[in-house]
C-alpha positions as CSV (number, residue, x, y, z in Angstrom):
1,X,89.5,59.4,-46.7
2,X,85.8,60.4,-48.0
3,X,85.0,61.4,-44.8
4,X,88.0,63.4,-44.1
5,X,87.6,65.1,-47.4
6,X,84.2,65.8,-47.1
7,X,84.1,67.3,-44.0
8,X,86.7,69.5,-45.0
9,X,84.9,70.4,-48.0
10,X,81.8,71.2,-45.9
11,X,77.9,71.4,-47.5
12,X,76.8,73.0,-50.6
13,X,73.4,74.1,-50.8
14,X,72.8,72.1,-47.9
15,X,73.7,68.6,-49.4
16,X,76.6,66.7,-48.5
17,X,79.9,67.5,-51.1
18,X,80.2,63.5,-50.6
19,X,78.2,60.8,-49.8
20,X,80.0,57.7,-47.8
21,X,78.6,54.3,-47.2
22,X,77.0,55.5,-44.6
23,X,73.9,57.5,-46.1
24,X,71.9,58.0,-43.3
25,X,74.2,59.6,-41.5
26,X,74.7,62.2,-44.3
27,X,71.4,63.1,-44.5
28,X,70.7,63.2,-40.7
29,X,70.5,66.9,-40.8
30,X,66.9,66.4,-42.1
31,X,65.6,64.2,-39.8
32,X,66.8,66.7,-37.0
33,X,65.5,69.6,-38.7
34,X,62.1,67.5,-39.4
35,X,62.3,67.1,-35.4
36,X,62.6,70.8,-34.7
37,X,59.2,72.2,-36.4
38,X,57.6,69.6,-35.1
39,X,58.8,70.3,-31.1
40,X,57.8,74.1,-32.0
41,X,54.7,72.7,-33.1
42,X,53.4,70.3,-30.9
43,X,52.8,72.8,-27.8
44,X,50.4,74.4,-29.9
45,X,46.8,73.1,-30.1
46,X,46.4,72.2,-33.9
47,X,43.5,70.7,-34.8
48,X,44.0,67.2,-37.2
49,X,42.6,69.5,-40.0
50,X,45.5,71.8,-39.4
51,X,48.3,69.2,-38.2
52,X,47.3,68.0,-42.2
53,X,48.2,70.9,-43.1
54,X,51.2,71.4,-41.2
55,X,52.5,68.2,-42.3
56,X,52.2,68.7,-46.5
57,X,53.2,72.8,-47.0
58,X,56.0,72.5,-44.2
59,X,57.0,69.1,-42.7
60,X,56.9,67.1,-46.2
61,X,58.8,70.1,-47.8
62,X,62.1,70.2,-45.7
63,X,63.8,66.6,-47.2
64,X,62.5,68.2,-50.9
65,X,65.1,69.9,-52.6
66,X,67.9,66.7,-51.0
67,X,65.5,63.6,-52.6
68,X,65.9,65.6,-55.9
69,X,69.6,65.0,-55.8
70,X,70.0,62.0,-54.2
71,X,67.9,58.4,-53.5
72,X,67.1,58.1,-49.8
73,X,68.1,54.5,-47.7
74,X,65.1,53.2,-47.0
75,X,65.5,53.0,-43.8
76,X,66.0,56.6,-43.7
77,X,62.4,57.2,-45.5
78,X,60.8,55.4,-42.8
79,X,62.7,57.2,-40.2
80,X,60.9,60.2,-42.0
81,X,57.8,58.7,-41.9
82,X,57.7,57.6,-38.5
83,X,57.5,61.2,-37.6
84,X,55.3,62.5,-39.3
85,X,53.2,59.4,-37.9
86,X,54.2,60.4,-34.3
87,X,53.0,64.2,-34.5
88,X,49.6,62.8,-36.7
89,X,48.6,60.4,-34.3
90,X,50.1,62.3,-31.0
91,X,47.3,64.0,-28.9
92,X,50.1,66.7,-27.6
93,X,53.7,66.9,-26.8
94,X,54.9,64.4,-24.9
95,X,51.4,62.2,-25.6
96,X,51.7,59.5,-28.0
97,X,48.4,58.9,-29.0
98,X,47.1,55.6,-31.1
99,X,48.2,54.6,-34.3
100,X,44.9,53.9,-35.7
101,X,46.2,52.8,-39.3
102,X,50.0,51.9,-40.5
103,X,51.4,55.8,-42.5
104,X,51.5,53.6,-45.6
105,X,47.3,54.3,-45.8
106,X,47.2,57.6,-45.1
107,X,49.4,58.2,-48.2
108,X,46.8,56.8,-50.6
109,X,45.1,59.7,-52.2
110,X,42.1,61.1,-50.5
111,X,39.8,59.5,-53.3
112,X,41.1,56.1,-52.5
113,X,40.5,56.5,-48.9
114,X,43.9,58.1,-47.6
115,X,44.8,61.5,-46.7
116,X,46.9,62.2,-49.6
117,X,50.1,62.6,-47.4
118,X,53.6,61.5,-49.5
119,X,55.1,58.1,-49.4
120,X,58.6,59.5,-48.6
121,X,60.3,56.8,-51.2
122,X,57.9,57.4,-53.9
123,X,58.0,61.0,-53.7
124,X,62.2,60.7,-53.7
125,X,62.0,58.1,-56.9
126,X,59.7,60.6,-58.6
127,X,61.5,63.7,-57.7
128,X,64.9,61.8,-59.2
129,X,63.0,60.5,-62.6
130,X,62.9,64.2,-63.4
131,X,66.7,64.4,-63.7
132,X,66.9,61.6,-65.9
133,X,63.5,63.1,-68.1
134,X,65.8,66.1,-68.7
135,X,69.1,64.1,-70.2
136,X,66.6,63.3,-73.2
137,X,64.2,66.4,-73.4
138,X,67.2,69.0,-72.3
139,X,70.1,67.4,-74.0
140,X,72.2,70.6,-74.5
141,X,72.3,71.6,-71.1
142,X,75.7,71.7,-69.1
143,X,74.7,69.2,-66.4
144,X,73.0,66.7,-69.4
145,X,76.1,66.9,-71.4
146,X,78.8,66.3,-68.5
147,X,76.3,63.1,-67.8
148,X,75.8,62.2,-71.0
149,X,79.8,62.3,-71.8
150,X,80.9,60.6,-68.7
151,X,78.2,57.7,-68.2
152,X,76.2,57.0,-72.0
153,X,78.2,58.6,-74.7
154,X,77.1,56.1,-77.1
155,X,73.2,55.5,-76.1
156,X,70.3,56.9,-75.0
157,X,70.0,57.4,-71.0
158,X,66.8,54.9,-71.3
159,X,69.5,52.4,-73.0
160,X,72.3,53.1,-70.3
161,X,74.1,50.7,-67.8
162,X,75.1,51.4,-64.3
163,X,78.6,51.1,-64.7
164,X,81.3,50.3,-61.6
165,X,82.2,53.4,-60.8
166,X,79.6,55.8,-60.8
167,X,78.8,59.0,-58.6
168,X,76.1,58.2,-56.0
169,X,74.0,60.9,-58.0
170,X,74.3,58.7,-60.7
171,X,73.3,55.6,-59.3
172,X,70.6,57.8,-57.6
173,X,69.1,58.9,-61.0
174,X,69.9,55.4,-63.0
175,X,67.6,54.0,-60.2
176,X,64.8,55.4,-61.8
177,X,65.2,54.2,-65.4
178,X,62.3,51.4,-64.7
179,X,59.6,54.7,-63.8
180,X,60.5,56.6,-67.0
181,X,60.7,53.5,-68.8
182,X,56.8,52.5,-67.5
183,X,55.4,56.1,-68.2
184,X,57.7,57.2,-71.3
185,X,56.0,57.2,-75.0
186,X,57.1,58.1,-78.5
187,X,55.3,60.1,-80.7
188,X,55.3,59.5,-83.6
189,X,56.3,62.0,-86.6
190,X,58.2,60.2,-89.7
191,X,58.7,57.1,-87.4
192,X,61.8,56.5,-88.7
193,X,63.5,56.0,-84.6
194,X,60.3,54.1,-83.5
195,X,60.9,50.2,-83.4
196,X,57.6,48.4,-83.8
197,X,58.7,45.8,-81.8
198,X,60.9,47.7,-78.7
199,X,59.4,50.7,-78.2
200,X,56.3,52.2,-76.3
201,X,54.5,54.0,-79.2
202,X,50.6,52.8,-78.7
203,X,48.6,55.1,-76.6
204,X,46.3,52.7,-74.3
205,X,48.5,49.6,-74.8
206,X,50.5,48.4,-72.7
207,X,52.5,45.6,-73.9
208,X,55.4,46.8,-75.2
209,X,57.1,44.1,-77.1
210,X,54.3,43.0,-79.8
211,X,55.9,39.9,-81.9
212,X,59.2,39.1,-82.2
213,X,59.3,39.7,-86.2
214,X,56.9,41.1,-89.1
215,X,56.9,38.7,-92.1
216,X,55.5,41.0,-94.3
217,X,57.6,44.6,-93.5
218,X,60.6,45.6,-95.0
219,X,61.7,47.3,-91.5
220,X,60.8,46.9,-88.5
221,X,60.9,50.9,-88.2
222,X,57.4,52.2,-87.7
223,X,57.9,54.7,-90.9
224,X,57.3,51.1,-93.0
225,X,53.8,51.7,-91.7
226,X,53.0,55.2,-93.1
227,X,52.3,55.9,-96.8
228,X,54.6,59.5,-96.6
229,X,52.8,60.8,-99.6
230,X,49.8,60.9,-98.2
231,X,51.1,61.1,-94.3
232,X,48.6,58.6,-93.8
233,X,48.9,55.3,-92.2
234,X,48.9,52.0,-94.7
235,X,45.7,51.0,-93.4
236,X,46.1,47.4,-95.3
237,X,49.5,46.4,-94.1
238,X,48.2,47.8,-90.8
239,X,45.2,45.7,-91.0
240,X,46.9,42.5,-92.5
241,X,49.7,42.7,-89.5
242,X,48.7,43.6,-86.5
243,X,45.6,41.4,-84.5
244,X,42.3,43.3,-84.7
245,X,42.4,45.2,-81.5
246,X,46.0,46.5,-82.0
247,X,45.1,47.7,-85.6
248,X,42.3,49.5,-84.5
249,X,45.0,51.7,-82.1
250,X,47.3,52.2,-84.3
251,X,44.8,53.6,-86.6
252,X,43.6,55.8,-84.4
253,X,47.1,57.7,-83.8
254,X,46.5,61.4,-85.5
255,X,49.5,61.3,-88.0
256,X,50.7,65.8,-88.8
257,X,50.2,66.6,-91.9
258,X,54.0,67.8,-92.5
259,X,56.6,65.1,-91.2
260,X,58.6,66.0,-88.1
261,X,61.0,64.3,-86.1
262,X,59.6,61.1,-83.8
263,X,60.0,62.2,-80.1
264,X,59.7,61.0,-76.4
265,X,56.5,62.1,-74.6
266,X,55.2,61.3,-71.1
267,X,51.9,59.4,-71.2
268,X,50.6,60.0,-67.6
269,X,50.1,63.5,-67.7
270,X,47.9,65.7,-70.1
271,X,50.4,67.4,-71.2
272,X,53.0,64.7,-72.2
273,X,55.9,66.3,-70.2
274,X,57.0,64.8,-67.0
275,X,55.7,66.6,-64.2
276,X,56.6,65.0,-60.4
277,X,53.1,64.7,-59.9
278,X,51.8,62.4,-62.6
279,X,54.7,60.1,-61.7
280,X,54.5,59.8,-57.9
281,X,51.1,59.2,-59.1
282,X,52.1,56.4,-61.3
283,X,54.3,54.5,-58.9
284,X,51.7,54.7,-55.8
285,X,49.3,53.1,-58.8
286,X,51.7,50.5,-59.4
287,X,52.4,49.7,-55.7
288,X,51.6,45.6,-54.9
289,X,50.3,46.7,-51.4
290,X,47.8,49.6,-52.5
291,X,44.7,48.6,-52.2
292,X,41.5,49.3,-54.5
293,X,38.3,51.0,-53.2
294,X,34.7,50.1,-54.5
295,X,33.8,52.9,-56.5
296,X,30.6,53.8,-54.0
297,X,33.5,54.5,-51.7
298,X,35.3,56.2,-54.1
299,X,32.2,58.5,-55.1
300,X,31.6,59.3,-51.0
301,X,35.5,60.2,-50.3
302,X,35.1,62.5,-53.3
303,X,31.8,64.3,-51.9
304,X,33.3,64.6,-48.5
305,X,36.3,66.4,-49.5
306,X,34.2,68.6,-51.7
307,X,32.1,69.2,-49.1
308,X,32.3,73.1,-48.2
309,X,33.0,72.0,-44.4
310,X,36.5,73.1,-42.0
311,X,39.1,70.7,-42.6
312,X,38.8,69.4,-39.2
313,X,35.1,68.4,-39.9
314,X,36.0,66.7,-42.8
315,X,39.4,64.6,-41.6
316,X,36.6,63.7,-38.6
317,X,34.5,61.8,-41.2
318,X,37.6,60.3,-42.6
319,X,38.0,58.7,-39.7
320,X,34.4,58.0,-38.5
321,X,34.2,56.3,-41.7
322,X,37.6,53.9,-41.5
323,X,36.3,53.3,-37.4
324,X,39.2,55.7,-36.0
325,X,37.3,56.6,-33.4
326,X,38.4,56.1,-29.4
327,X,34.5,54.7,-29.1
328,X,34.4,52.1,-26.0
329,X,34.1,49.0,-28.1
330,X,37.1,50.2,-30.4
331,X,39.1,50.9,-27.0
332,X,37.7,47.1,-25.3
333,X,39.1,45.9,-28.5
334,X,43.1,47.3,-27.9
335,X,41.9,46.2,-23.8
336,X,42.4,49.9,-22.9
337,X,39.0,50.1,-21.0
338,X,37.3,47.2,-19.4
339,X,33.3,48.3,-20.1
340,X,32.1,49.2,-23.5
341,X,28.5,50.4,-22.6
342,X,27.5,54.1,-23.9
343,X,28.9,56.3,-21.2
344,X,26.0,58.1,-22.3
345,X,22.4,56.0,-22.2
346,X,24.5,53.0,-20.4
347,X,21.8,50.5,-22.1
348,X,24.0,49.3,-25.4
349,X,27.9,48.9,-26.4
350,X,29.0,51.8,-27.8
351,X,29.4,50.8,-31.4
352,X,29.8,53.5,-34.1
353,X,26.2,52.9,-35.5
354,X,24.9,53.7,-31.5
355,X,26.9,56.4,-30.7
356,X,25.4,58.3,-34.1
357,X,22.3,57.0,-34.9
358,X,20.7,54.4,-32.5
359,X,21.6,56.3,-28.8
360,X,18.5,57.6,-27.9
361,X,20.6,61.2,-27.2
362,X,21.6,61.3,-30.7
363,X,17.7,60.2,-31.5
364,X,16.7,63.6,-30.0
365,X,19.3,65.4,-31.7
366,X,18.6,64.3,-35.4
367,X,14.3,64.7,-34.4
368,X,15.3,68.5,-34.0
369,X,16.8,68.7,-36.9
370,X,14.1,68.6,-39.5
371,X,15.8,68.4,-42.8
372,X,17.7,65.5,-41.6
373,X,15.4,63.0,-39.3
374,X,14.2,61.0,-41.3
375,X,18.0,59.2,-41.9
376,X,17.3,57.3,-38.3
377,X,14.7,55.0,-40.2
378,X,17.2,52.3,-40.7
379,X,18.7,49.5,-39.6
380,X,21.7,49.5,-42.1
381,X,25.2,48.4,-41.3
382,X,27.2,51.7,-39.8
383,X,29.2,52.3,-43.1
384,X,26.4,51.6,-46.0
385,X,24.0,54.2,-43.5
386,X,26.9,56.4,-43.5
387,X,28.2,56.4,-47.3
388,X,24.6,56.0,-48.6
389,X,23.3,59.0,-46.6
390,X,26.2,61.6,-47.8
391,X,25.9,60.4,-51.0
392,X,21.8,60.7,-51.4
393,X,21.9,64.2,-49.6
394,X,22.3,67.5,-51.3
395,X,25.4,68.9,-50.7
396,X,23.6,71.4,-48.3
397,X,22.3,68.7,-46.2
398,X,25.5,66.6,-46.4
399,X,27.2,69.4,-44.9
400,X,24.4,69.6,-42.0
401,X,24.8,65.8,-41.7
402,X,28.7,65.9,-41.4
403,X,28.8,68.7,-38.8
404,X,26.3,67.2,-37.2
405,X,28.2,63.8,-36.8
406,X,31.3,66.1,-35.3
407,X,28.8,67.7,-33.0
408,X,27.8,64.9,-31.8
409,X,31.5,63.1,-30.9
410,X,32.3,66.8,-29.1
411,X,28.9,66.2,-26.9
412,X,29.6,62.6,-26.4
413,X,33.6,63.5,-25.0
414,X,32.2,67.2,-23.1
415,X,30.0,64.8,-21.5
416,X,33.0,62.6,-20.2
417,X,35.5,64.4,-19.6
418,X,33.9,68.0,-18.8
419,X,30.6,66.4,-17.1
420,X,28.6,68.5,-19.3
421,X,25.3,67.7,-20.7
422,X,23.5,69.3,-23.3
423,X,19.7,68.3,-24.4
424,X,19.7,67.5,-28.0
425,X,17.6,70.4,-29.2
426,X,20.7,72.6,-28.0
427,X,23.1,70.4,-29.9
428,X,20.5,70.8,-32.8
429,X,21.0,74.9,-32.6
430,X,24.8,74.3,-32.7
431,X,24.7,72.9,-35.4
432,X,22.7,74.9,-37.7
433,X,24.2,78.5,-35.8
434,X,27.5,76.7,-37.0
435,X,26.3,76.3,-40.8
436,X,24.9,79.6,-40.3
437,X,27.9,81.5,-39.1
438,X,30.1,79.3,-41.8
439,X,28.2,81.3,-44.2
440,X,28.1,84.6,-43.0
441,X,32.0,84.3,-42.9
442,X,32.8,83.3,-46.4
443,X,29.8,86.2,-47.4
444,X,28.1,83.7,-49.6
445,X,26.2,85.9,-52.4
446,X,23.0,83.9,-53.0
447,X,21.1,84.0,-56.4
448,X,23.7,86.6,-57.8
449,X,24.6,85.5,-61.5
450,X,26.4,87.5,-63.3
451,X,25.9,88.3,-67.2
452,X,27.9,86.1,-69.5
453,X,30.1,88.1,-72.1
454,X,28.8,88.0,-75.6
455,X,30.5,88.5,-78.8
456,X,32.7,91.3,-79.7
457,X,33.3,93.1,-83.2
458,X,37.1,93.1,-84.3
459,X,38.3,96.5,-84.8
460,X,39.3,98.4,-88.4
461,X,39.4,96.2,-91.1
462,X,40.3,93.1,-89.0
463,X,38.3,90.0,-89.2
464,X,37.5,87.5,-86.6
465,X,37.4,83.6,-86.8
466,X,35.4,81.7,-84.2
467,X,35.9,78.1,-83.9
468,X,34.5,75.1,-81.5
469,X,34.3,71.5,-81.6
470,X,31.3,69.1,-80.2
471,X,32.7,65.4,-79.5
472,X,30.4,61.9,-79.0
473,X,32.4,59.7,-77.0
474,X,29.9,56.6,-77.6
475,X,30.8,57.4,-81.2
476,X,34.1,58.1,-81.2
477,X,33.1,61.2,-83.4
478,X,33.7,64.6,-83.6
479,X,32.6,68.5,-85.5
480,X,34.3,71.1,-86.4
481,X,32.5,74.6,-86.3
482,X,33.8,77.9,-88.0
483,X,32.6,81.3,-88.5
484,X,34.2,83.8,-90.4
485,X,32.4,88.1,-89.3
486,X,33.7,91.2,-89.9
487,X,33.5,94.7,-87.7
488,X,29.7,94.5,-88.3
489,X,28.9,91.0,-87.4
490,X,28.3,90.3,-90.9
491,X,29.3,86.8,-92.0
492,X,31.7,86.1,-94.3
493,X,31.8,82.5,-94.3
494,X,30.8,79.5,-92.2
495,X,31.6,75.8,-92.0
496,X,31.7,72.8,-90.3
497,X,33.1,69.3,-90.7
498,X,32.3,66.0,-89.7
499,X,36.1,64.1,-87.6
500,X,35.8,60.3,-87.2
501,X,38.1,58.3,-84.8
502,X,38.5,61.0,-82.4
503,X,39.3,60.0,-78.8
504,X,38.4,63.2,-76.8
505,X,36.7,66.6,-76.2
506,X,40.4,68.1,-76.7
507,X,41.1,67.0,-79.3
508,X,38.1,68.3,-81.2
509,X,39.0,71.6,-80.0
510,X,42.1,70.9,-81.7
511,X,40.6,70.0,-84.9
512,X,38.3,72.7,-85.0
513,X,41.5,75.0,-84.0
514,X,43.3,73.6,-87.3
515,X,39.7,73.9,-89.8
516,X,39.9,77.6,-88.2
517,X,43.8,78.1,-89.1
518,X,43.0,77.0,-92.6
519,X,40.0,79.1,-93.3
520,X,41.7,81.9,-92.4
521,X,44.5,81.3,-95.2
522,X,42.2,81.4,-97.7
523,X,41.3,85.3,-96.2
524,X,42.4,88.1,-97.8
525,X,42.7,90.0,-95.1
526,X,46.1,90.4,-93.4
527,X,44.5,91.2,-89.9
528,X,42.9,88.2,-88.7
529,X,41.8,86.9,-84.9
530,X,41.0,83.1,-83.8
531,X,39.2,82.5,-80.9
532,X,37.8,79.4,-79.1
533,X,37.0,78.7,-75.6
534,X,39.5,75.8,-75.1
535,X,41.8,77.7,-73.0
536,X,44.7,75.0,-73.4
537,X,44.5,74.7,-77.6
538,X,44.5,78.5,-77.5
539,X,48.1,78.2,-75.2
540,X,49.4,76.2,-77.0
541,X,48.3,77.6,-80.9
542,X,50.5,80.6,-78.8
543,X,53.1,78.9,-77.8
544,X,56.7,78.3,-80.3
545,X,58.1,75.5,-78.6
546,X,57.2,71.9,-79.5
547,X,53.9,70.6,-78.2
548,X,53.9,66.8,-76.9
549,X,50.8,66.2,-75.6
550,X,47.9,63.9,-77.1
551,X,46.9,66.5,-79.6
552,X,50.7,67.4,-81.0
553,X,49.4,66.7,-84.5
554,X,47.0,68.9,-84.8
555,X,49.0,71.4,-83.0
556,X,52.3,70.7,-85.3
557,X,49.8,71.4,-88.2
558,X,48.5,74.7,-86.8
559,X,52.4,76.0,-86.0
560,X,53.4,74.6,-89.4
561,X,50.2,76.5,-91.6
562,X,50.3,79.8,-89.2
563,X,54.0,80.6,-90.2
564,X,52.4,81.4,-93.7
565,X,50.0,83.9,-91.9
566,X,52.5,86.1,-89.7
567,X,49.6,88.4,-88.8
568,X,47.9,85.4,-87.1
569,X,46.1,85.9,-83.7
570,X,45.1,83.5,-80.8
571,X,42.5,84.4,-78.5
572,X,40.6,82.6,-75.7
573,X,36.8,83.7,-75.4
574,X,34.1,82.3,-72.9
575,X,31.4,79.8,-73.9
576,X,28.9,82.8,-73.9
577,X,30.8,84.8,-76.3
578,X,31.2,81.4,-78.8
579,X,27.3,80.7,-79.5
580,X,27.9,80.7,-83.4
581,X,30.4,78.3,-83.4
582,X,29.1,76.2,-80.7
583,X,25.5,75.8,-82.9
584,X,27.4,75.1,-86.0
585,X,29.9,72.6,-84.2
586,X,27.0,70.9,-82.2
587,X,24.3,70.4,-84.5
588,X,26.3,68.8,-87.4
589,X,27.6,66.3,-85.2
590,X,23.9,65.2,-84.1
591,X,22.8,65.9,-87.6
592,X,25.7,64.1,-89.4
593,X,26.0,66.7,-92.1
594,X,28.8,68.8,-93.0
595,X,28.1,73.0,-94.4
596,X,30.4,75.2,-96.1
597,X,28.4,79.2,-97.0
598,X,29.6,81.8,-97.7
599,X,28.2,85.0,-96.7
600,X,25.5,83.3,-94.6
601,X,24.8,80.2,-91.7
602,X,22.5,77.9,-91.9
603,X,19.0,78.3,-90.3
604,X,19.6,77.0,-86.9
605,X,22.3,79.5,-86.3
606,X,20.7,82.8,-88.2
607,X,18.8,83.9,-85.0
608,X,22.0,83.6,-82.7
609,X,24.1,85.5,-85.6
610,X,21.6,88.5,-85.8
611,X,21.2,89.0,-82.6
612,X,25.5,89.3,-82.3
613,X,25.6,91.2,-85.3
614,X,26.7,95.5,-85.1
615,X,23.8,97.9,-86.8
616,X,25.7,99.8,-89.0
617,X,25.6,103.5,-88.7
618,X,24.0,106.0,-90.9
């Protein structure tokens, strides 16, 4: 009867109206559609650098807007997978190609070794989570309140059961309580909805459930842990309840100054919301079968793919440096060939460390290039020569080094398959024409820099409040900078204060954003600009809705103290044009003393402030 009715109700959007048992078959469509670009494709020479492409902007996006809706068999993921696979690994249509590595590698991130392509079932579970994110963080929307009343009217969706007779969407979206519930956080305001003992609600901690009961609390709310006078936590019952380590936490959670409502954040992204990102990220992190790279390896995939080289050049290394290559010992190994001498000197087996380094052809080739012939003088293992070499080379001469690596693989096959034989000073020239014509393409303007911009009067009667923070991480310490000028550059007033207990860089910013808010209330002047070159605290001093991310405090304080300054303006201004600040900021934390003048700075900033301030005119 469901297929009857749903074939006479036909496709919305392009998703099934219903969903039978059998789910594959609904979503066939996609496979086929997959199958299509890639036929069109495949008669077309792509390179791997551009098949990469191919495969993330148009391939990866077709099943997109369907995973959002609905979870995917598994078996229908893989069938996904297996495509893409086939058109990576294919040489052209109708030429299978080898599989040099299982798909599941090549989605790790490029860092840890991969390629950064999607795992098809993560990217559906993350893509789902988002749904169930917005029941809690969007409740008054139509499709949140039709879920809310038909499947949890009595809970929270983190709280719900699956129930017998759910919608497939349902079931689809319920599936992905256990992500949200792995990445979710409360922030805390009065902590009145927080449980101590339930809840997530300690940055960097990760087990949830802390003790079973608290002796010595009256609740086992987390407001019981806050004196609300002072909105300050009880740093003796803290102390006296929690073990050392989990104290020292707690204290370190920025409590706003004015009491607001406890909410749910998302701890795996900067900004606390719950972007599809952060979690696919968290659930390939969480994956049993990932595996973890030393960081030497980590720190050479990162160079590589900074590495101002074609893509092409750069998924060649990729695979030069996992042993993807079709050398004659690698093709021995799967018994495709029967001889794995260098089809080039004949003397040695063709082993990745001969074909680039000890073949007396590639010899000549890295003698003629001069910047780079001294790297022969080894007799390292293939990998440590290659990841130590990139990673000891400028990046100028890791670039030469990489393209030179490609060069030689394209001599090595011209000279098999094309019989033709170039000396190595020739494959020397190619290789430094190539850099050379690289350049000339992307017009690369050499020792140009261009003049930082410097501080600006306000207009009129206006006034203008710089702010900056400096942060010690070893320390755990922050400083505050502010300076008050008017239209001439004159100052009014400058300060700066010493912030213990702070985690990060933003949130110093923060905290010199929220000294800057507070100076400026005690201005009398109604026209007043704050500026500081943290381009997020400036968004988000702008912004009216609720911040959540790790410095929602400070923010809640600065939206809370500006609505008594309606004239209030946010600005973002360049490092160059923030010197004042940045002095006052920076030397008090190194100096571990705190200023407050009026009309004046002190003597490590007067130079900087004359040299911003207006003449004024006769």
């Amino acid at each position: 009867m469901r297929e009857v009715v749903s074939t006479l109700l036909g496709k919305y959007l392009g998703l099934p109206s219903i969903v039978g048992r059998r789910k594959s078959e609904a979503f066939s469509n996609l496979v086929d559609r997959i199958s299509v670009q890639i036929d069109a494709w495949s008669t077309r020479l792509l390179s791997q650098g551009g098949k990469e492409i191919f495969i993330k902007s148009v391939l990866q996006s077709i099943p997109t807007y369907a995973m959002s809706c609905f979870l995917f068999p598994k078996n229908l993921c893989d069938e996904i997978e297996r495509k893409f696979a086939n058109f990576w690994w294919q040489k052209s249509a109708g030429k299978r190609g080898i599989h040099w590595c299982q798909w599941k590698f090549l989605c790790q991130s490029k860092e840890e070794g991969g390629l950064g392509f999607r795992n098809m079932a993560h990217f559906n579970i993350a893509l789902l989570a988002k749904q169930g994110w917005r029941f809690f963080n969007f409740p008054d929307t139509l499709v949140s309140q039709v879920f809310k009343a038909k499947y949890f009217p009595d809970c929270h969706f983190l709280d719900s059961r699956l129930g017998n007779s759910g919608s497939f969407v349902w079931r689809s979206i319920w599936a992905t309580k256990v992500t949200l519930e792995k990445g979710v956080i409360w922030k805390v305001g009065t902590g009145q909805n927080i449980s101590i003992s339930e809840h997530a609600w300690i940055p960097n901690f990760d087990n949830i459930r802390l003790m079973s009961r608290f002796d010595n609390l009256h609740s086992d709310k987390v407001e019981a842990l806050i004196n609300s006078n002072s909105r300050e936590w009880n740093r003796g019952l803290v102390v006296d309840t929690f073990p050392a380590e989990v104290a020292d936490l707690i204290l370190r959670i920025p409590l706003a100054a004015v009491a607001h409502e406890d909410f749910i954040a998302w701890k795996e992204d900067p900004s606390s919301e719950y972007t599809v990102k952060s979690s696919y990220k968290l659930l390939q992190r969480l994956d049993p079968i990932a595996y973890a790279l030393q960081p030497v390896y980590k720190d050479f995939y990162k160079k590589v793919w900074r590495l101002d080289i074609p893509s092409k050049v750069q998924v060649f290394i990729w695979k030069v440096a996992w042993h993807y290559l079709a050398t004659k010992v690698n093709m021995m190994a799967r018994r495709l060939v029967t001889n794995s001498l260098c089809p080039r000197c004949g003397d040695s087996p063709e082993t990745l460390i001969h074909l680039f380094r000890d073949c007396p052809v590639s010899m000549e080739i890295w003698r003629f290039l001069s910047d780079l012939n001294r790297i022969v003088d080894t007799h390292e293992e293939f990998v440590n020569w290659l990841t130590r070499t990139v990673l000891s080379l400028s990046l100028a001469r890791s670039q030469i080094f990489c393209i030179a690596l490609w060069a030689i693989w394209g001599e090595r096959n011209s000279r098999i398959h094309d019989r033709k034989y170039r000396s190595g000073r020739e494959i020397a020239n190619f290789v430094l024409n190539y850099v050379k014509e690289m350049d000339g393409v992307k017009e690369r303007t050499q020792h140009t820099l261009s003049a930082g911009a410097t501080w600006q009067p306000p207009s009129g009667q206006d006034i203008k409040i710089n702010f900056d923070g400096a942060f010690e991480e070893r320390n755990e310490c922050a400083a505050s900078g502010v300076v008050v000028r008017d239209r001439l550059g004159r100052i009014l007033l400058s300060s700066s204060q010493i912030h213990g207990g702070v985690e990060s860089a933003f949130a110093a910013e923060a905290l010199a954003c929220r000294r800057a808010v507070q100076i400026s209330l005690t201005m009398e002047q109604t026209g007043i600009i704050i500026k500081g070159d943290s381009l997020t605290t400036i968004k988000k001093c702008k912004m009216n809705s609720q911040d959540k991310s790790k410095i929602s405090s400070f923010i809640t304080d600065i939206h809370q103290l500006k609505s008594r300054k309606p004239n209030l303006r946010f600005e973002y201004t360049p490092r160059s044009a923030n010197k004042v600040a940045h002095l006052l900021a920076s030397v008090s934390l190194k100096r571990r003393e705190e200023i407050y003048l009026q009309h004046g700075v002190p003597w490590y900033a007067g130079t900087q402030a004359r040299e911003e301030s207006v003449r004024e005119p006769d």
